[in-house]
ROGUPA-167055 format. One record per residue (C-alpha): residue in one letter; y, z, x. Coordinates in steps of 0.2 Angstrom, whole numbers, padded with zeros to 4 digits, always signed. Each point is the difference from the previous one (the first is absolute). Example, Ala and Ser with C-alpha at 12.3 -4.5 7.8 and 13.67 -1.06 7.14 Angstrom:
a-0022+0039+0062/s+0017-0003+0006/
END
This chain:
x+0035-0195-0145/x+0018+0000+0003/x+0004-0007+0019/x+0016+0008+0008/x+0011-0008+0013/x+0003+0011+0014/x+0017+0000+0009/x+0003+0011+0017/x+0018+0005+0001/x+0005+0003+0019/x-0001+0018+0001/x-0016-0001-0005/x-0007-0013+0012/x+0013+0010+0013/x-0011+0017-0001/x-0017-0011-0002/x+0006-0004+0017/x+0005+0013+0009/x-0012+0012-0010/x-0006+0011+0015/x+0017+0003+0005/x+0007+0007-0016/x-0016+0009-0006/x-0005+0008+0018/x-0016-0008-0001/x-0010-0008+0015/x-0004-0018-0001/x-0016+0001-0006/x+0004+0011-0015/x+0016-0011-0005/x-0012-0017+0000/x-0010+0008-0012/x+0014+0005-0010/x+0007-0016+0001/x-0018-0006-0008/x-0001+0015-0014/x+0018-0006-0003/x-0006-0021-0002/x-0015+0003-0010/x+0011+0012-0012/x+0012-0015-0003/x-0014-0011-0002/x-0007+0009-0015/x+0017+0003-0008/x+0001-0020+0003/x-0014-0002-0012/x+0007+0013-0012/x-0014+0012+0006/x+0003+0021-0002/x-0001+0008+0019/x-0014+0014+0000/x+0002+0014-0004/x+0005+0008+0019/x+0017-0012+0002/x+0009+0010-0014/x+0009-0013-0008/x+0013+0004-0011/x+0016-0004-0007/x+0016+0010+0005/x+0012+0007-0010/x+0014+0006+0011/x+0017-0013+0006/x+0002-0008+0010/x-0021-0004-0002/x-0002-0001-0018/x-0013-0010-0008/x-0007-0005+0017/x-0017+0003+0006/x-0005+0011+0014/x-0018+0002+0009/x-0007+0012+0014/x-0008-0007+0015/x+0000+0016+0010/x+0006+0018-0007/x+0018-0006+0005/x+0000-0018+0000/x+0006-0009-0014/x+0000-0017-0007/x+0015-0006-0012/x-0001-0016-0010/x+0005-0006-0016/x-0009-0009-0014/x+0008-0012-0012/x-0013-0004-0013/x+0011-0013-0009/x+0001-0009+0016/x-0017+0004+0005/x+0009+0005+0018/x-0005+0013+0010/x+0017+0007+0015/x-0008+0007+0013/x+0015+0012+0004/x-0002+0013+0015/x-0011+0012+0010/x+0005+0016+0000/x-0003+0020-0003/x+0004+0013-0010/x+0015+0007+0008/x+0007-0017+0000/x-0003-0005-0018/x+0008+0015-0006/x+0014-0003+0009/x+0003-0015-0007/x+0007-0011+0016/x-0013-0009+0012/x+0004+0001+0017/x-0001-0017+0009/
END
């Protein structure tokens, strides 16, 4: 089983904190979130596939080519990339769908 290294870039641990805020969600939901979100990155830590209901994929579209993206809610979107060689998995941003395709991440 291959192990991966998992780094958090700030914007990531930015929106893991301040997750109720961005998403307009009440406390309670955004903790649980937050949990959904740490349990995802512990299975990708060990090289695990998410289920089935995450949606991982790949995207193929600039500026986010080649990274990953899974689904939390309907429009909540995790971003991370995995670099096999390295065994290193960048925990990259929190999102949604009308950010994403934009292309820029707001602060």
């Amino acid at each position: 089983m291959m192990v991966y290294e998992i780094r958090l870039e700030k914007s990531f641990i930015k929106r893991m904190d301040n997750m109720a805020k961005l998403f307009n969600l009440e406390n309670a939901e955004a903790q649980e979130v937050r949990e959904i979100i740490v349990d995802a990155i512990g299975l990708l830590s060990l090289g695990m596939s998410l289920p089935e209901d995450y949606a991982d994929h790949k995207l193929e579209r600039e500026p986010w080519y080649n990274y990953h993206e899974f689904h939390i809610l309907d429009d909540l979107l995790v971003v991370y990339y995995r670099i096999d060689k390295k065994q290193r998995i960048r925990m990259v941003t929190i999102t949604n769908h009308e950010e994403l395709a934009s292309g820029k991440l707001q602060n």
